[in-house]
C-alpha positions, 0 to 999 in steps of 0.5 A: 350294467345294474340300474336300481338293482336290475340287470340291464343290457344297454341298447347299443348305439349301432343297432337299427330302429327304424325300418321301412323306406323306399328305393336303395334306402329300404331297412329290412326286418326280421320279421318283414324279411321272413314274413312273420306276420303271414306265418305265425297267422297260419295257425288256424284251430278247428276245434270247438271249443278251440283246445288247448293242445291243437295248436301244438298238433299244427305248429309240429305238422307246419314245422315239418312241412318247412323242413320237408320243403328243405330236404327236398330242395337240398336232394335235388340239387344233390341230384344236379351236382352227381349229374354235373360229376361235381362228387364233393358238393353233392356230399355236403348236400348230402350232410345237410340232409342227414342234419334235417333229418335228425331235426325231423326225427326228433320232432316226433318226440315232441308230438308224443306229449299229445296224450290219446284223451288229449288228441281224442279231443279234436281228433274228430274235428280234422275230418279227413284231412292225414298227413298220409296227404303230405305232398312234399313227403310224397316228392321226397320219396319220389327223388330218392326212389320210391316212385308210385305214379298212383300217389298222384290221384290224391292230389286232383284237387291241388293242382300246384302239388300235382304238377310238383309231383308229376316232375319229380316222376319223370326226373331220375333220382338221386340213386339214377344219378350216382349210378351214372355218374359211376358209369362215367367213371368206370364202373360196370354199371348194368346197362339197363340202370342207366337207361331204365323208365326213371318215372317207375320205382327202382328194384333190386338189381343183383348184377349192381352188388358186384360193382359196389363190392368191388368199390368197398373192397377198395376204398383207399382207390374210390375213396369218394364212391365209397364215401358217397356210397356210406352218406346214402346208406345213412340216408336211408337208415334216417328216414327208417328211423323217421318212420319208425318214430312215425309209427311209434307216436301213432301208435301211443297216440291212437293204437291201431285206429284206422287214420283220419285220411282211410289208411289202416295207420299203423299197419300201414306205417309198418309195412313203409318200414320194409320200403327201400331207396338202395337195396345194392348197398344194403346186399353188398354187406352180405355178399362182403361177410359172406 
């Protein structure tokens, strides 16, 4: 519609304008619904001056937080579905993940407008605060694998990370539980997988190669263990392109500097490249083409 040579969209009629209210006749908002006003408050600068560009340097780590919180509740229910042997769920769990990762990847590029003299100017201010500090980071690594017990002594100061992270070790993983889950359907797992220390981080286990050759060499017959095997290597392969984003944003951002929480920062992040969650599904492409 065109009023006074404007284009407008009329209001339509159906559309709710009052809000509030109390018993059955509550009109939830948008914004009370997703507490607004609690989350776009959070943003607190601690620069002084107040600069310009730090608000882009909370509202990226914030956002990634969130997403973090999701692929992490989204892995452990991943984690229930193979326990419950319910393979379908746990694959579409699985896509979700790998969607959140692409968001998260990308994020980094976003990040990377923050120039060196820009980030130079309140770097200083954030003390020792790092994202090497991120608990849910640590959690996520923690539900697919990378268990390390000794990560959990950065958190004595917040008690509801510890407690999360202090689960997440005595749980088993996503990889323990697709292992079982094999098990269950007769594949020669080795023994000492499924009854291994789950609060210690997995290794490399040669006697596994076979039992994943033997399923990529029959896919048409476990279609859905190879299907399952691929979304799991993809997995993978998105968090080390997210590490690699990591490292190449530190890198443009502060060259070799040491990072605000002590770590050595980018050789740090470089060595996380060579970390990995399911190193049997990465061998068997050798044992395949050898």
């Amino acid at each position: 519609m065109t009023v006074n040579g404007e284009n407008l969209r009329p209001l339509e009629e159906g559309v709710v304008r009052e809000f509030g209210g109390t018993g059955e006749r509550v009109n939830l908002s948008y914004g009370a619904y997703l507490h607004l006003d609690q989350l776009l408050s959070a943003q607190h600068p601690v620069s002084r001056p107040v600069h310009h560009d730090e608000l882009l340097f909370i509202a990226a780590h914030q956002t990634s937080e969130l997403w973090l919180k999701l692929v992490l509740h989204e892995l452990r229910a991943v984690r229930d579905r193979l326990q419950a042997d319910e393979l379908r769920p746990a694959l579409k769990g699985l896509a979700r993940v790998k969607h959140i990762q692409r968001q998260l990847t990308e994020q980094w590029s976003v990040l990377a407008t923050l120039t060196p003299s820009e980030y130079a100017e309140f770097r200083r201010f954030l003390g020792t605060s790092s994202g090497f500090q991120s608990y849910q980071y640590r959690a996520v690594e923690f539900v697919l694998g990378n268990k390390n017990q000794a990560m959990i002594q950065l958190f004595a100061h917040d008690e509801s990370a510890r407690e999360l992270l202090q689960t997440v070790l005595t749980e088993p993983t996503v990889y323990d539980e697709f292992l079982h889950h094999l098990h269950r359907h007769g594949h020669a797992v080795p023994e000492p997988l499924l009854s291994r220390d789950v609060t210690q981080p997995h290794t490399f286990t040669p006697e596994l190669v076979p039992v994943f050759r033997r399923i990529y060499e029959h896919s048409r017959e476990f279609w859905e263990a190879y299907e399952t095997c691929e979304e799991l290597v993809d997995l993978e392969e998105n968090f080390q392109l997210w590490r690699f984003r990591h490292l190449k944003t530190v890198e443009r951002t502060i060259g070799t500097v040491r990072g605000t929480g002590g770590s050595s920062g980018v050789a740090f992040l470089r060595a996380a490249l060579d970390l990995t969650f399911f190193p049997e599904l990465f061998a068997v492409r050798t044992e395949i083409h050898a």
